[in-house]
C-alpha positions in Angstrom: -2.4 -27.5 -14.9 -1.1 -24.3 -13.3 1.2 -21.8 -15.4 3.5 -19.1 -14.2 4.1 -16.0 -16.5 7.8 -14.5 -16.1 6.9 -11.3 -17.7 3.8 -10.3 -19.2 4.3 -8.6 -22.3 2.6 -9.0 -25.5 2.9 -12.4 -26.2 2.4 -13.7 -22.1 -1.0 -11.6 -23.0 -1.9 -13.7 -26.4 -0.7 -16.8 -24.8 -3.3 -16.3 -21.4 -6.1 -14.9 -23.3 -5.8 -17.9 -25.5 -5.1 -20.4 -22.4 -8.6 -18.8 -21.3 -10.1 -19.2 -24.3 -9.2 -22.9 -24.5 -10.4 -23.6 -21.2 -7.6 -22.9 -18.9 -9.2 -21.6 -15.4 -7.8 -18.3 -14.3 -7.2 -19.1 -11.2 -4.5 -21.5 -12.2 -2.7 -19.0 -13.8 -0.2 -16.5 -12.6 1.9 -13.8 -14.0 5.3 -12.4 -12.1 5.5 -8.1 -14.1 7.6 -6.0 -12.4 5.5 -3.1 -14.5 2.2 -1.8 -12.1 0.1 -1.2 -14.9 0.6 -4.4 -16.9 0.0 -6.2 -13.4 -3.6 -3.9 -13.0 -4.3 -4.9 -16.7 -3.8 -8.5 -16.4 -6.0 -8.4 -13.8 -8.9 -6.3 -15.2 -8.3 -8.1 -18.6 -8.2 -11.9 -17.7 -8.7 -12.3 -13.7 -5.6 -13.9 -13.8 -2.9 -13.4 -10.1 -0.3 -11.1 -10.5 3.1 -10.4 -8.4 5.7 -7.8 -8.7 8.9 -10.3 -7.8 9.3 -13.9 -7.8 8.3 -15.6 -4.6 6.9 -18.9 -3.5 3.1 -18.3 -4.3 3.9 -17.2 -7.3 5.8 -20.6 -8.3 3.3 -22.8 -6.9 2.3 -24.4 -10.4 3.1 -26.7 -12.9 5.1 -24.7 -15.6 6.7 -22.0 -15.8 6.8 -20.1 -19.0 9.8 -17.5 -19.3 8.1 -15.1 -21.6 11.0 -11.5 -20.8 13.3 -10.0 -23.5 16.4 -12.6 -24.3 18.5 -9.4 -23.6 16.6 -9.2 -20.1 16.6 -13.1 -19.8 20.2 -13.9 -17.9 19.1 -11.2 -14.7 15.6 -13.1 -14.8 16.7 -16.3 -14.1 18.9 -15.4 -11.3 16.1 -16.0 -8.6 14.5 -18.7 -9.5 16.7 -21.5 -8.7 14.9 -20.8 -5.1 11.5 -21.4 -6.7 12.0 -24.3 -8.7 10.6 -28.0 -7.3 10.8 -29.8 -11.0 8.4 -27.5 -12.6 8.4 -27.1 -16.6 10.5 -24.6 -17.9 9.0 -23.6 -21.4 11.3 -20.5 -22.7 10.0 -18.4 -25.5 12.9 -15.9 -25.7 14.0 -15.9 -29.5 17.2 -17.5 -30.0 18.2 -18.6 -26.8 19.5 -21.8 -26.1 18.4 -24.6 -23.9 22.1 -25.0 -22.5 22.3 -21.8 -21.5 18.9 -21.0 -20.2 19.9 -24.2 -17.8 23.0 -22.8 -16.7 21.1 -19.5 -15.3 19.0 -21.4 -13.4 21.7 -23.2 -12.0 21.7 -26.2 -14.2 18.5 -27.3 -14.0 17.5 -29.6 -17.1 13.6 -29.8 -17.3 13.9 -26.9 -20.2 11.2 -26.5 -23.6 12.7 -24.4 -25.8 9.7 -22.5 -27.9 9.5 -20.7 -31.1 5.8 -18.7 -31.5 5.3 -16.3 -34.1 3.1 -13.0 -34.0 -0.1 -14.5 -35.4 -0.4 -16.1 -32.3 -1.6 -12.8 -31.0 -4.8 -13.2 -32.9 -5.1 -17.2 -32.1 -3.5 -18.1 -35.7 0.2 -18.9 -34.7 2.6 -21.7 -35.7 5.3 -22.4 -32.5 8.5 -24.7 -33.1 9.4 -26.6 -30.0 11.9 -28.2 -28.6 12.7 -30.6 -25.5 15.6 -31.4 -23.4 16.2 -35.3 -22.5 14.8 -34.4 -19.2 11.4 -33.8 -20.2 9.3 -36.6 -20.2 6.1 -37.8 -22.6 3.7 -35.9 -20.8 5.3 -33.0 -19.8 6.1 -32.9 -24.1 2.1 -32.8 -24.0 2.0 -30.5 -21.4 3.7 -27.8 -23.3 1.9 -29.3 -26.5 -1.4 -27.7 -24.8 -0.1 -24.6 -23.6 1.3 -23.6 -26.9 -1.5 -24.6 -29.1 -4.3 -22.1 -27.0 -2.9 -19.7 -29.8 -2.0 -21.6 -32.4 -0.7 -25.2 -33.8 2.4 -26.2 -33.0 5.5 -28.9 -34.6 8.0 -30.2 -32.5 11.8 -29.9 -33.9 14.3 -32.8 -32.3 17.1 -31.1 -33.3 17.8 -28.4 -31.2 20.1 -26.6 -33.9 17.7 -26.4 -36.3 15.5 -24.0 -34.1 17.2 -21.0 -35.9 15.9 -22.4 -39.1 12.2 -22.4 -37.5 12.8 -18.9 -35.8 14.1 -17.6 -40.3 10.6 -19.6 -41.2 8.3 -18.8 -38.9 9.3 -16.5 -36.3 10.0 -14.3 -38.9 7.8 -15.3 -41.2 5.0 -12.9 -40.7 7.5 -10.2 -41.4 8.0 -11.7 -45.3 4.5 -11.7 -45.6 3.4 -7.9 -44.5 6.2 -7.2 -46.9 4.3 -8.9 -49.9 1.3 -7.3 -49.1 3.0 -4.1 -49.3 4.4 -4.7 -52.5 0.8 -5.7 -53.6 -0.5 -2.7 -52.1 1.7 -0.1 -53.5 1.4 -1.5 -57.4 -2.3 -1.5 -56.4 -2.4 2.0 -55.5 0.2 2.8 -58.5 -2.4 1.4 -61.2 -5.2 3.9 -59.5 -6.7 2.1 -56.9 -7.8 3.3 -53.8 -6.1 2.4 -50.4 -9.0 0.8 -48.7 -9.6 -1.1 -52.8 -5.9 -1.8 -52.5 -5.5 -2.9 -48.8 -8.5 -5.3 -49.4 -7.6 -6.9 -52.4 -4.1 -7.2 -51.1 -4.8 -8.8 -48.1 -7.9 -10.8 -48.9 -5.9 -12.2 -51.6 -3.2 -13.6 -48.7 -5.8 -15.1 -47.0 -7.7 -17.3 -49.3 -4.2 -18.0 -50.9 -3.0 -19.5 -47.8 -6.1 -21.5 -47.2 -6.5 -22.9 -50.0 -2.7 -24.1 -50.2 -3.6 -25.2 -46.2 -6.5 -27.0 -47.5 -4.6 -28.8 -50.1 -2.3 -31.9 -50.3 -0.8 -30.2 -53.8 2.9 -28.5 -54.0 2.5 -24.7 -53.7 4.3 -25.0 -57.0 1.6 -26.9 -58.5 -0.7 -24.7 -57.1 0.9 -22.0 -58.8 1.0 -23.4 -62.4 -2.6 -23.9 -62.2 -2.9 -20.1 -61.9 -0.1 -19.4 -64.3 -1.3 -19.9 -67.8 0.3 -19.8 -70.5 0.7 -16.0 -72.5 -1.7 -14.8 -69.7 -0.7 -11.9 -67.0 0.3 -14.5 -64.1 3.4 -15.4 -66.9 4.4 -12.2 -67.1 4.1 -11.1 -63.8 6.1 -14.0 -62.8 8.6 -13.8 -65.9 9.4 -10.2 -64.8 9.4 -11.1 -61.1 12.5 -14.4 -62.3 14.0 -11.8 -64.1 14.6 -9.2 -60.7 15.7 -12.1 -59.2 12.5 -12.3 -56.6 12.6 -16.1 -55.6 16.3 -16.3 -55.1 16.5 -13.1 -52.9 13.7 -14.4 -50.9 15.6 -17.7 -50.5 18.4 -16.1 -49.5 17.1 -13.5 -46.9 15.7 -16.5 -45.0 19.3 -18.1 -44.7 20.0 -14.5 -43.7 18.2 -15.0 -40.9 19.2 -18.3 -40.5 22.7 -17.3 -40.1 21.6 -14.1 -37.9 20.1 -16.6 -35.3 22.6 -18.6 -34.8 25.1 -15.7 -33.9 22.5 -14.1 -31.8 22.2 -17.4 -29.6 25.9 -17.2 -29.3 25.6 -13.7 -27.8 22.6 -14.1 -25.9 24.1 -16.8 -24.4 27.2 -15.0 -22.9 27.6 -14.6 -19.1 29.8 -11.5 -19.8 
């Protein structure tokens, strides 16, 4: 399969170091970056081709993968109606939407929407994706692949409800750095050290989250079995219902929920 970068920022960089991790040959892959440095880096890094402009070497592959700015995403698109002979389109701009990514590249329906998340940049990310009528069984596997060289991926048949993956998982990882910084800071405020306090703290995530990965238990049973009763996890957790923790939580993800959606709406805009 041959894949063709639009823009090669931070994520295009997890996703073809992971391709080539996986197995991907560089030589299939391509990367359009207007930037001279990231195109030098690309090269030095991965082996992979690089162009400064769209052209027709550039789109001779399979998919394309639109990995610029959603703010930068409309101006993008505005060539490559020229390039395009039934290739995937696999967008991972944040909260834009199918229809109109189709409508900049002058209706053309062969469109994956796709949700990674940052963890992807170390091989550990979770992508939501979505797929027009247009794409067929295999080209649903094609994406499939491409997607999970940094990561596993679940596929969302509603369209709609990609804001809701973008408030879980997209992000996601931003809920969790904050915990850790909460664990952190009480850590250092009961007189542990910063590197005793950043260990614990994260550590602490980790083996959470596998174990709860590794289990076909309720995290809420999981967390009874930690909680017992008259001990510290009660009052941590007593004190933590009593600030109203869970419920703000719950409630900054349909935040974002709500965010998304109105963001698509602007992204979306021709004007």
């Amino acid at each position: 399969m041959k894949i063709t970068f639009l823009g090669g920022g931070n994520m295009a960089n997890a996703m073809i170091g992971g391709l080539v991790k996986t197995g991907f040959s560089a030589s299939d892959i391509a990367v359009i970056e207007l930037g001279a440095q990231g195109r030098a880096r690309l090269r030095l890094v991965y082996g992979v081709r690089c162009y400064e402009a769209p052209s027709a070497a550039a789109f001779d592959c399979d998919a394309v993968l639109l990995s610029v700015k959603p703010q930068q995403m409309r101006e993008a698109c505005m060539p490559l109606p020229n390039f395009l002979k039934q290739q995937l389109i696999i967008s991972i701009a944040a909260g834009l939407r199918m229809a109109d990514v189709s409508r900049w590249l002058g209706g053309y329906g062969k469109i994956v929407r796709a949700m990674p998340n940052t963890p992807a940049l170390v091989g550990a990310g979770i992508t939501g994706l979505c797929a027009s009528p247009a794409v067929s069984m295999a080209e649903r596997l094609g994406a499939e692949r491409i997607l999970q060289s940094v990561g596993n991926t679940v596929w969302i048949a509603d369209e709609a409800k990609m804001d809701a993956v973008t408030a879980i998982s997209g992000s996601g990882p931003a809920y969790v750095f904050l915990f850790i910084e909460a664990l952190q800071q009480a850590a250092n405020e009961l007189g542990l050290t910063p590197g005793q306090a950043r260990q614990l703290s994260i550590d602490t995530v980790l083996g959470a989250a596998k174990l709860a990965s590794q289990s076909d238990e309720a995290a809420s049973v999981l967390r009874e079995r930690v909680t017992s009763k008259g001990g510290t996890t009660e009052a941590a957790l007593r004190t933590m219902a009593e600030r109203g923790v869970k419920e703000g939580f719950v409630a900054g993800v349909l935040a974002a929920n709500s965010r998304g959606r109105e963001l698509g709406e602007l992204l979306g805009k021709d004007g």
